[in-house]
C-alpha positions in Angstrom: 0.0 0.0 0.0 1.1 3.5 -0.5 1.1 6.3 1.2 -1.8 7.7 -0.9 -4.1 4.9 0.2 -3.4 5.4 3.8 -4.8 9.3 3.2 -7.9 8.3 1.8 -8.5 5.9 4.0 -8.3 8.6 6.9 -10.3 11.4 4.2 -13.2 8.8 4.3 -13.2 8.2 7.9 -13.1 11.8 8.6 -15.9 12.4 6.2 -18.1 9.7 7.4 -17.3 10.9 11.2 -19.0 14.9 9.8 -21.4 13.4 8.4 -22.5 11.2 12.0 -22.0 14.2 13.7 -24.0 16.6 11.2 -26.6 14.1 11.6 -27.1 14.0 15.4 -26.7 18.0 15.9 -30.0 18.8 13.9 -31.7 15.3 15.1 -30.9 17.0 18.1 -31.6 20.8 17.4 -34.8 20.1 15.2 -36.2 17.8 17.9 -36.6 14.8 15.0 -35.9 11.9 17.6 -37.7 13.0 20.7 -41.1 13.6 21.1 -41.9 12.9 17.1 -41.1 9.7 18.1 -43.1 9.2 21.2 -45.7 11.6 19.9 -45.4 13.5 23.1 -46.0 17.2 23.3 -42.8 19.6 22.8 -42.3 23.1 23.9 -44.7 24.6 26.0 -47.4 22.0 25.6 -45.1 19.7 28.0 -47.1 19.0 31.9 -44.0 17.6 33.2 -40.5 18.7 34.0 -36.9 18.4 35.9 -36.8 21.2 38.0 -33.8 20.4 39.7 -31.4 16.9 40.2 -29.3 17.0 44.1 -26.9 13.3 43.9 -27.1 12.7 47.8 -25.0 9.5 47.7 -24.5 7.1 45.7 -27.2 5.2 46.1 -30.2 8.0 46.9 -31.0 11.3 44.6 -33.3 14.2 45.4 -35.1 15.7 42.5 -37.8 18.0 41.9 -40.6 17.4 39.2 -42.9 20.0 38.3 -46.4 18.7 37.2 -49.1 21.5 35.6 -48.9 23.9 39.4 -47.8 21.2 41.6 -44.6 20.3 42.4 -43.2 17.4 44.1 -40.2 16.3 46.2 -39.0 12.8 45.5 -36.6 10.5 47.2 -34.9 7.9 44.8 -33.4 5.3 46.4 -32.5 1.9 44.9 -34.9 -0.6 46.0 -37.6 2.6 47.1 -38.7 6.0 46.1 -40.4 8.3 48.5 -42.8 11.4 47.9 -41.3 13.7 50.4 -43.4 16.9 49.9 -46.3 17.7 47.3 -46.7 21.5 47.2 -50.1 22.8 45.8 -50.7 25.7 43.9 -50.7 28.6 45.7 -48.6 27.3 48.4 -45.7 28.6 49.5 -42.6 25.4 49.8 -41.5 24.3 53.2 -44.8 25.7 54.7 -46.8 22.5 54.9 -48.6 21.8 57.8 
């Protein structure tokens, strides 16, 4: 082999790379795989959503979901997951009775 092949070996590779890449930026910035898929709602239409993530250990996480006005606590363990708080709408957090 010469030196020639070994170049267009690596040109093809590089162009079939760009084009994997091109590929899954606008799959990803044109939505095409996500809720077209599922046939969920996108946008603003969405009733759920990932407020915020806290890793406690390993093993447990705390997140926060945000359902239509309510928003819930949640626990997530390995074998369990625990509802810690539900807050209503127009209740303030951390002032349940």
């Amino acid at each position: 082999m010469q030196l020639t092949d070994y170049f267009s070996f690596v040109l093809a590779l590089a162009l079939v790379l760009a084009l994997i890449l091109g590929l899954a930026w606008a799959v990803k910035r044109f939505g095409l795989g996500g809720a077209l898929a599922r046939n969920l709602p996108s946008g603003s239409e969405r009733r759920l959503s990932l407020v915020e993530v806290l890793t406690l250990d390993a093993r447990r996480k705390l997140i926060l979901i945000k359902r239509d006005d309510r928003e819930h606590l949640l626990l997530l363990g390995v074998n369990n997951d625990i509802v810690i708080e539900r807050v209503e709408p127009g209740e303030t957090p951390g002032a349940s009775a």
